[in-house]
C-alpha positions in Angstrom: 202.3 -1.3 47.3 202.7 -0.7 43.6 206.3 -1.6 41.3 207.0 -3.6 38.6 205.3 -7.1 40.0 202.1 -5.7 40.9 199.0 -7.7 40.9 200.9 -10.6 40.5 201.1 -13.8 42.8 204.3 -15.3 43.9 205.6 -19.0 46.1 209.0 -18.4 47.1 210.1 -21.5 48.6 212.8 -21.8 51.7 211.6 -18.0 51.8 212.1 -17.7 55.5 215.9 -16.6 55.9 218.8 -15.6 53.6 218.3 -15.4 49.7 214.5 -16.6 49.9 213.7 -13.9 52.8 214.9 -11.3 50.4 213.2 -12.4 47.3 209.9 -12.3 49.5 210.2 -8.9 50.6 211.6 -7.7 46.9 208.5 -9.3 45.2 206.3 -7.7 48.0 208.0 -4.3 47.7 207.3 -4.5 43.9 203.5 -5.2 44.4 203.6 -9.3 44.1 201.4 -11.1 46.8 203.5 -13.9 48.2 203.6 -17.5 49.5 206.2 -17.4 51.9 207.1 -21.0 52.0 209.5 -22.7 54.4 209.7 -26.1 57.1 211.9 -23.9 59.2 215.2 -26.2 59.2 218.3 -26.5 60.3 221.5 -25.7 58.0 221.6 -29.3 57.4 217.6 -30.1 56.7 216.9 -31.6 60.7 214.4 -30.5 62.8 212.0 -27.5 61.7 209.1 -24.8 62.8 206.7 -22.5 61.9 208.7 -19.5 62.7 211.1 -17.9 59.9 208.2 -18.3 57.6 205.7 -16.7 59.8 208.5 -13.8 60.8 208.5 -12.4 56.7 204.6 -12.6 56.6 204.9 -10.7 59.7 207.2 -8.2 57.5 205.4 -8.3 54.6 202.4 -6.7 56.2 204.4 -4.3 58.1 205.1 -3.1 54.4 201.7 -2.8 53.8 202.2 -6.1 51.4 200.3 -9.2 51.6 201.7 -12.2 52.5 200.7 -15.4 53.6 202.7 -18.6 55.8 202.9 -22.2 54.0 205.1 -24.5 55.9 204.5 -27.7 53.6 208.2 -29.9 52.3 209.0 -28.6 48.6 210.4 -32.5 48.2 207.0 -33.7 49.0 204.7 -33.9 45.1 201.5 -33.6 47.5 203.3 -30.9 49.8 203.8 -29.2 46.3 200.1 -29.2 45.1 199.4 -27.7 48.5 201.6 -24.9 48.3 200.4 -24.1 44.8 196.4 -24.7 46.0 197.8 -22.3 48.9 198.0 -19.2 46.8 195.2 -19.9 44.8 193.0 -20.2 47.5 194.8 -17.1 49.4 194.9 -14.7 46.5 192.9 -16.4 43.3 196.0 -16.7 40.9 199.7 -17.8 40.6 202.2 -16.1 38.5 205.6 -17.1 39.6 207.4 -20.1 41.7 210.9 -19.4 42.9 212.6 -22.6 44.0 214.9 -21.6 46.3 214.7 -24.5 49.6 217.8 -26.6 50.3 220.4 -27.4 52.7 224.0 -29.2 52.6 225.5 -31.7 53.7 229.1 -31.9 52.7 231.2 -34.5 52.5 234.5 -35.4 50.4 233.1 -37.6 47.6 234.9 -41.2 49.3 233.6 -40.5 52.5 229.8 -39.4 51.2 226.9 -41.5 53.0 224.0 -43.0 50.8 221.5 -40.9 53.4 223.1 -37.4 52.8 222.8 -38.0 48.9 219.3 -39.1 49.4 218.3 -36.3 51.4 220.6 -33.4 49.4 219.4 -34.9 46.2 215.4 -34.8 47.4 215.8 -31.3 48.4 216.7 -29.7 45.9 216.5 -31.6 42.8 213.4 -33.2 43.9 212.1 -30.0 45.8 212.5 -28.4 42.3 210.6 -30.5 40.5 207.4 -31.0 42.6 206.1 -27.5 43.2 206.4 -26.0 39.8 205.2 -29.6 38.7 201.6 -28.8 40.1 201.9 -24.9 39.2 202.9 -25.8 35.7 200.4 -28.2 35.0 197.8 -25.3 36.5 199.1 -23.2 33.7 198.7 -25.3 31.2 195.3 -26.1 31.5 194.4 -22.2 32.0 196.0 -21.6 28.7 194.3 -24.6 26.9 190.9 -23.4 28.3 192.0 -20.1 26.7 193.4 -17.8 29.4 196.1 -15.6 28.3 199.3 -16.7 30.4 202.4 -15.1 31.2 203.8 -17.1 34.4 207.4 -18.0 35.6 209.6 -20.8 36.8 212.7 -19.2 38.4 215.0 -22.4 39.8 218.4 -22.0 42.2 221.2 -23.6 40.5 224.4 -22.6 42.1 228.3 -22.2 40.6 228.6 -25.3 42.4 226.3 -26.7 40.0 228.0 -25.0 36.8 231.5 -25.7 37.6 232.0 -28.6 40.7 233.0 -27.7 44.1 235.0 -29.7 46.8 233.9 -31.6 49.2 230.2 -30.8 47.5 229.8 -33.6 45.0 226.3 -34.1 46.1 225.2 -30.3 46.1 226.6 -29.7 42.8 225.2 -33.1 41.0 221.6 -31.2 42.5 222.4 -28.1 41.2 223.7 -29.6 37.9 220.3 -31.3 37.3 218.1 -27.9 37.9 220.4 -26.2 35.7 219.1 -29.0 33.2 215.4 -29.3 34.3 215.4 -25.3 33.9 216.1 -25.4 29.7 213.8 -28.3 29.4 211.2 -26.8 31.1 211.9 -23.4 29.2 211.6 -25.4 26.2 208.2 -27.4 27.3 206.4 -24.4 28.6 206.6 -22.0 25.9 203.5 -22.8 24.1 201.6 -22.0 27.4 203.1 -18.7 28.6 205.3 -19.9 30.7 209.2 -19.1 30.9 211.9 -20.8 33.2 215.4 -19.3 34.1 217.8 -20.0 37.1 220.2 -18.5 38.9 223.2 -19.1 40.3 223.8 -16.6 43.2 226.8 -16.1 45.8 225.7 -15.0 48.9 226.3 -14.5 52.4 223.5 -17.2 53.6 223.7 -20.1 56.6 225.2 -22.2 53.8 228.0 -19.8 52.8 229.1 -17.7 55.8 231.6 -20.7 57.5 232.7 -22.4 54.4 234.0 -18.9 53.0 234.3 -17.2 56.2 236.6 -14.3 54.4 235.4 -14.2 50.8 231.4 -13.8 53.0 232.5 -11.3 55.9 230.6 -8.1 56.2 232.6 -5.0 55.2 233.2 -2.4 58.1 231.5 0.3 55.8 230.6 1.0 51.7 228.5 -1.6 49.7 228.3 -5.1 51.5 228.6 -7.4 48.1 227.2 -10.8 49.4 224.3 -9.2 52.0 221.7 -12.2 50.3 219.2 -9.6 49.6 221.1 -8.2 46.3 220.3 -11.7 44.2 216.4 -10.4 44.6 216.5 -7.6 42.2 217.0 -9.9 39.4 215.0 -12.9 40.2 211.6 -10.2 40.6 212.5 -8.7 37.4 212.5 -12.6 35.9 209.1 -12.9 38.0 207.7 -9.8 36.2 206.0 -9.0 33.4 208.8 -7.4 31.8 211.0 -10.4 31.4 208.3 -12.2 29.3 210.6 -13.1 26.1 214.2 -14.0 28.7 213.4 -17.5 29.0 216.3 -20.9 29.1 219.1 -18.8 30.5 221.0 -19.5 34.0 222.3 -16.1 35.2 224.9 -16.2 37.6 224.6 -13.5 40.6 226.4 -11.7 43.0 226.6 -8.0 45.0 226.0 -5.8 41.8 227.2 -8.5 39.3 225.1 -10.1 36.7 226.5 -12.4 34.5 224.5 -15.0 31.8 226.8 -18.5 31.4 227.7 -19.8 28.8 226.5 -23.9 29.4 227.7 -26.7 27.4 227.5 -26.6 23.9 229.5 -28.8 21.4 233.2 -27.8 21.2 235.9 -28.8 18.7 235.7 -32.2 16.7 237.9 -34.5 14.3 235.6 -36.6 12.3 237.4 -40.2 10.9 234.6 -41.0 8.3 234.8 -44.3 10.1 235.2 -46.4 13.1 237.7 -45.8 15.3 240.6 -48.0 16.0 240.7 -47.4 20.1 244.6 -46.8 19.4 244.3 -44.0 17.3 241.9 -42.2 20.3 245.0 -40.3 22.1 246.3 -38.2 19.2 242.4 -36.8 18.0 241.5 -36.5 22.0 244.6 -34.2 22.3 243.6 -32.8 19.4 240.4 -31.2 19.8 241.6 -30.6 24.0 244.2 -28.7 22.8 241.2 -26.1 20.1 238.6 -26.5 23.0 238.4 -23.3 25.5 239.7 -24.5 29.2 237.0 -25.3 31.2 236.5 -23.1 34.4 238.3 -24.3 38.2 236.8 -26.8 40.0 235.7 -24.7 42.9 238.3 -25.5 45.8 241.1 -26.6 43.7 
């Protein structure tokens, strides 16, 4: 299969349904040999099997691609190195590792459990960080012994992330954090030939299609907006060779939508020349709020 990724290796993580099924099968249409990674989970992270993962292999080859199965924990550092050890040893190279795993487990903020942070946190903050750990440390020794390097980190943030969402304070505080981790590894990697970008898709996925039952539902006819497999078009271009000088950005997604946001970047100030006297606060607070842009909704409210 030839496009624009050929030749090149990818690990897409949580690859076996929704968004990471159709980044797979985009990467493989467009020439990429892929690490189809995924524990086979339930919605919320119980349970698990060998199956989705196997199922996009199997549909990968029916392409003609080449594909291979890795069913090791993203949230794991050693299940990391052996997913990145996984396509070396199945294909010789790396080039690109989507992060895409996760699950949810929501909860109103008051009524959130220590266990559902801990495990929504590990995921995907955690499940971010340990893969391209191990795939970025590869890369920067290849380019230190001289190899010429053009590799990608492509993360999953989510609008959750960029702008809070009900009942999601857990998700979004992960989402947050790889929005974070994504320009300080942009800014890290540089020197080595590596870039890093995230997106932050909507999409009709296991996470999406009971919590936003209307905004989600299938169209009776015409161009189905949030099928998952319109956020791969942009994340392979990020994963090819042609996106080698996009690098620190967040791009949110959706249908044909692309959209780069703005993040936070210092707003309106009042500068006193001196210490404050805390009773003086109010009026320069209400000051700058009142230059300063309105910050997006609060998804839910």
């Amino acid at each position: 299969m030839s496009g624009i990724c050929e030749g090149r290796v990818a690990i897409v993580t949580g690859a076996g349904r929704g968004i990471g099924r159709g980044h797979a099968l985009e990467f493989a249409r467009q020439g990429a040999k892929v690490v189809v990674n995924d524990l086979g989970a339930e919605l919320d992270g119980s349970g698990g099997s060998s199956g989705p993962a196997g199922e996009v292999v199997e549909e990968i080859r029916a392409l003609g691609g080449e594909a291979v199965a890795n069913g090791d924990d993203v949230a794991d550092f050693e299940g990391g190195a052996r997913l990145v050890k996984t396509a070396l040893d199945s294909f010789g190279r790396l080039d690109v590792v989507v992060n895409n795993a996760g699950f949810l487990r929501d909860r109103m903020f008051a009524n959130a459990a220590e266990s559902e942070w801990d495990a929504v946190i590990r995921v995907h903050l955690k499940g971010h960080f340990c893969t391209a750990r191990h795939a970025a440390a590869h890369w920067r020794d290849r380019a230190k012994a001289g190899e010429k390097i053009d590799a990608r980190i492509i993360n999953t943030s989510s609008g959750a992330g960029l702008q809070g969402s009900i009942a999601q304070a857990t998700y979004s505080a992960a989402k947050a954090g790889i929005a974070a981790l994504t320009l300080v590894q942009a800014a890290e990697l540089r020197r080595y030939g590596v870039t890093a970008n995230a997106i932050a898709p909507a999409a009709r996925t296991r996470m999406t299609e009971k919590a936003f039952a209307e905004m989600m539902a299938e169209p009776e006819s015409g161009f189905d907006a949030m099928a998952p497999e319109n956020v791969a078009p942009l994340v392979v271009w990020l994963g090819s060779a042609e996106a080698t000088d996009v690098t620190g950005q967040v791009f949110e997604v959706s249908g044909g939508k692309i959209s780069v946001a703005d993040g936070w970047r210092t707003g309106p100030e009042v500068d006193k020349g001196a210490r404050w006297n805390p009773a003086d606060i109010g009026p320069a607070v209400r000051e700058i709020l009142g230059k300063a842009v309105p910050a997006q909704k609060v998804y839910g409210t």
